[in-house]
N, C-alpha and C positions, 0 to 999 in steps of 0.2 A: 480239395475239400469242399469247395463248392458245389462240385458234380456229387458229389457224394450227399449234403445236405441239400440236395435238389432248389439251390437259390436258382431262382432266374439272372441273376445278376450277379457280376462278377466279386467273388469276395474281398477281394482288395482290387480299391480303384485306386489309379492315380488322379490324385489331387488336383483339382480344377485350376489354374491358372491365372486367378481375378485381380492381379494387385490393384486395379483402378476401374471405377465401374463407366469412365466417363467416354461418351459414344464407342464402347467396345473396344476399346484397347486394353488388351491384355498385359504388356509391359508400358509405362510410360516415357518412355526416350528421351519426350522432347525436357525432362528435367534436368535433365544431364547438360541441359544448355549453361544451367546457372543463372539466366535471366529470371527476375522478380516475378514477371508474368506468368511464366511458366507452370512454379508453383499455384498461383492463383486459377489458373487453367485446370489444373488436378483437382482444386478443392473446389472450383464450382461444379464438376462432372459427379465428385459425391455428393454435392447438396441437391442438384438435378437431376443426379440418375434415379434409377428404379428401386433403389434399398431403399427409400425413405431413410437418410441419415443427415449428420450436421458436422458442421466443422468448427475447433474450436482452438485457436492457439495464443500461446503465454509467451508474450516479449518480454526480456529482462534484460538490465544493463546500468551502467550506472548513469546520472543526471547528468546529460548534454552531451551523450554519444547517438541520439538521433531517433528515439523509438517511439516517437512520437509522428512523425514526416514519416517513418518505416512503414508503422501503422494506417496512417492516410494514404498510402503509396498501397498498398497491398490490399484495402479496402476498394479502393479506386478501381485497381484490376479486377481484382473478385467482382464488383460491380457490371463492369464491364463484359466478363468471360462468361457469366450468369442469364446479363439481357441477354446474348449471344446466343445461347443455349435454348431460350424461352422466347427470346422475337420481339425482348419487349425493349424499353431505354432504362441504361443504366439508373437514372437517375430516381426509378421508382426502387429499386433496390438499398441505394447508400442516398444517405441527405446529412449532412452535418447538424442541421435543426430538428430532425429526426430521428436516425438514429446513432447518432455519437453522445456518449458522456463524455465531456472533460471535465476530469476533476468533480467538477460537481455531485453530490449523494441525491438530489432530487433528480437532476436529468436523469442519474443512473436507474432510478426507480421507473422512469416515464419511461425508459427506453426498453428497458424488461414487460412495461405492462403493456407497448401497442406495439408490440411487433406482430408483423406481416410475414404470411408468407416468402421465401426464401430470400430474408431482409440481411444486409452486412451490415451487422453491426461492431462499433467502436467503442471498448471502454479504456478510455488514457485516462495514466494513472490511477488505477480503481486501487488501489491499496488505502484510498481516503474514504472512498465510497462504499469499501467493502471488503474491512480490514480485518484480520481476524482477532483483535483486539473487541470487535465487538460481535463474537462469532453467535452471543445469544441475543442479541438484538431482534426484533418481529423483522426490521426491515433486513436483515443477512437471512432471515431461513428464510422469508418471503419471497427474497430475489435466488437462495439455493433450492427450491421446493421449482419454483421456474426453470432454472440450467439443466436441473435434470429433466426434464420431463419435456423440453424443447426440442424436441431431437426431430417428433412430426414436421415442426415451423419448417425444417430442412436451412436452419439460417446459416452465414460465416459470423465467429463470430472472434474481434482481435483484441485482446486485452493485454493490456503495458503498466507493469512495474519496474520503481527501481532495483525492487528485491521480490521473487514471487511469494518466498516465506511471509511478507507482509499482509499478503491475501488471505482470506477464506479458505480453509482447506477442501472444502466443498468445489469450487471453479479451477483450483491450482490443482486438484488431482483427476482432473474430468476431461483436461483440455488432450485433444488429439497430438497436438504438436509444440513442440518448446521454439523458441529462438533466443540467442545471446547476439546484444550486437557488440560485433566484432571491432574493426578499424573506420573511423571516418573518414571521407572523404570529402569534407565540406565546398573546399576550392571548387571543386569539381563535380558539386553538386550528386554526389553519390555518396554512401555509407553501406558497409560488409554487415552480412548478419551470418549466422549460423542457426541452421532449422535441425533440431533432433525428430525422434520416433518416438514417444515416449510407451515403456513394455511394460505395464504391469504385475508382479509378479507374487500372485494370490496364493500359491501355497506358502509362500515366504512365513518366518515367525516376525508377527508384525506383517507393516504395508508397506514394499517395498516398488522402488520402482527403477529400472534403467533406463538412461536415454542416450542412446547409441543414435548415430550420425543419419540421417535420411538416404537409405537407398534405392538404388533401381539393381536390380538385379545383383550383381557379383560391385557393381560401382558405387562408390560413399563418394555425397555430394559434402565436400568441404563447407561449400561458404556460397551466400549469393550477394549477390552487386545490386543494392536498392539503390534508383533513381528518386532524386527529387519529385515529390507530387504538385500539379497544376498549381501555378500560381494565384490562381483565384482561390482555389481550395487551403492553401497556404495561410492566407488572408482572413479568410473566413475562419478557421482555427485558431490563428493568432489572437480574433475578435472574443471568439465565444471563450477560450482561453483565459483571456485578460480580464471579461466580464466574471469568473466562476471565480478564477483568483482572490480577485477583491469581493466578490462575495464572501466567501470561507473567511480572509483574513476578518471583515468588520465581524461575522456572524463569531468567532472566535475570540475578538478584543472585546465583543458585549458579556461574556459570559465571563471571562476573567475579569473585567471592570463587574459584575455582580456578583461573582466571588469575593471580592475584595472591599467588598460596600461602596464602590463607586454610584455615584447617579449616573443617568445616560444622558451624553453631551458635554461630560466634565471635560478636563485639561486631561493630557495623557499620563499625568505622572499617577503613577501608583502607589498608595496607603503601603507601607512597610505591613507585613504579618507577624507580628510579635509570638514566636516561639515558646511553648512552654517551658517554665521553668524547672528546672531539676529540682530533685524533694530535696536535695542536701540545701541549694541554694535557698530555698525557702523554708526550710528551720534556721538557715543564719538569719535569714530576714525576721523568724519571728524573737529566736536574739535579742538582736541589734532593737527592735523596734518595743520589747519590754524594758530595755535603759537609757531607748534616747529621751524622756520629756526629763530624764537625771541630767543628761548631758551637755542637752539646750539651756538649760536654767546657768548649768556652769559657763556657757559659751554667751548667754546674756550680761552674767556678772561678770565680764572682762575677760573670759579666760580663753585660751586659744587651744591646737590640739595637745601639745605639750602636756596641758593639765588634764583634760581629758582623759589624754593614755595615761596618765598615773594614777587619775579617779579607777578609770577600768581595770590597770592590773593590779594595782594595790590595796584599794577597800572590796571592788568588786570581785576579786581575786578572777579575772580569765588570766586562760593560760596565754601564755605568750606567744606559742603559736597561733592558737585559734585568734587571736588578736590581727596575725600578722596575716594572716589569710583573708581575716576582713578587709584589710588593707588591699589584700592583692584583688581581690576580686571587684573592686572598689564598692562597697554595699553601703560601706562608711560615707563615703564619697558623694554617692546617690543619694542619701538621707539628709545631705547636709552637717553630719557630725562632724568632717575634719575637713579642710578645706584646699591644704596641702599633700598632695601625694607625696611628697617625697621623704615627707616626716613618718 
């Protein structure tokens, strides 16, 4: 068909062979190691190769299975795989005073707004910082209007919830790569993750997506084995950590203490919030409160509930339920009309 429609070029080509763009490897092998590094080796070869592209992956798992150390572990690499690449030192790539949020909604802002060229960047925890509870907030489309459009920077970039539904749908449906972590290994200084593919799948009704197992060719990478990261780095996380924590918690107990008409500086106990009352509750109130100065006068001149209830059901004729329901609900009680419940 081609000789006949006089193409220069052959009408069907077989398909180019690119799965990895990083120094021309056409398959990547060395992932099949299962080592941490590895992976981080493939994602700096896309943020440095020649596509102008970026990498962007979603850890998920539940609280105190490791996706925190996973994340500094795999930033660490990518830092590292990156200088390698470019000649330069890791450490102008990843800085934890730089570019890591933890926890924190402002670092998270700071660290969208000065990024560098092919920067690793860290956000632990961002389901606080960028939840999708507040998906119309300026600062969620400010920092989505960024993710997209970041793809030049060529950055890594490793973001950890304990749920990704928690996130933004904007970052949680954009990221290249999923992870679950799997098994810890704490003793032993390691903890298992699972990294997916994630496939988009645009003619779908609706937006649908799979996330089939990461391969290399015909072979599906189960699970990889994260090591512990540098214990200096450890440290310094722990710090900026500890300080973002107790930021959030006091910036959170001020605003519920000014919910609740607290001053700032008060004791910690909280003003009860008195619940609206039901409309039924408050026509017995307005009841009870057209017969009590009757009631009072009788409880003046010696009289106790006894006489009372025969005042109310006999000249004032209530009914004797409605009587009895005053009683139950104590409204009687509250007013001072009767002083014994059990009458």
């Amino acid at each position: 068909m081609a000789e006949i429609l006089h193409y220069n070029i052959p009408f069907l080509q077989k398909p180019e062979h690119t799965w990895s763009p990083f120094r021309g490897r056409t398959q990547p092998e060395y992932l099949l190691d299962g080592n941490t590094s590895n992976i981080c080796k493939h994602w700096s070869g896309i943020a440095t190769g020649k596509h102008n592209q970026d990498v962007s992956m979603m850890i998920e798992g539940p609280k105190g299975t490791g996706k925190s150390y996973t994340s500094l572990t795999l930033c660490v690499n990518s830092a590292k795989w990156v200088a390698q690449c470019l000649g330069t030192d890791w450490r102008d790539h990843f800085d934890i005073e730089r570019t890591a949020a933890i926890v924190d909604t402002d670092r998270a802002d700071e660290v969208m707004i000065n990024t560098k060229k092919y920067d690793v960047r860290m956000f632990d925890d961002i389901s606080l910082a960028w939840g999708n509870r507040n998906w119309q907030s300026d600062e969620n489309k400010d920092k989505n209007d960024i993710f997209i459009i970041n793809r030049i920077d060529n950055t890594i970039n490793i973001l950890t919830s304990p749920n990704s539904k928690l996130i933004d749908v904007v970052p949680r449906s954009n990221v290249n790569f999923k992870g679950e972590m799997d098994t810890p290994y704490f003793n032993f200084q390691h903890t298992s993750l699972k990294i997916f593919k994630p496939i988009p799948i645009f003619r779908a009704t609706g937006y649908k997506v799979l996330d089939p197992y990461l391969r290399v060719g015909r072979d599906k990478i189960i699970m990889y084995m994260i090591t512990a990261p540098p214990k200096r780095l450890i440290e310094a996380y722990d710090k900026e950590r500890s300080r973002a924590t107790e930021a959030i918690k006091k910036s959170r107990r001020d605003k519920l203490s000014e919910r609740r008409g607290e001053k700032e500086g008060t004791s910690s106990e909280v003003k009860s919030v008195q619940k609206k009352k039901h409309y039924k509750t408050m026509e017995m109130e307005t009841r009870i409160a057209e017969h009590e100065p009757r009631w009072m006068e009788i409880r003046k001149a010696g009289g106790g509930d006894k006489e009372i209830q025969e005042d109310a059901l006999t000249l004032l004729k209530i009914p004797v339920e409605t009587w009895k329901t005053w009683k139950k609900k104590g409204i009687l009680h509250e007013h001072g009309i009767l002083e014994d419940r059990k009458k």
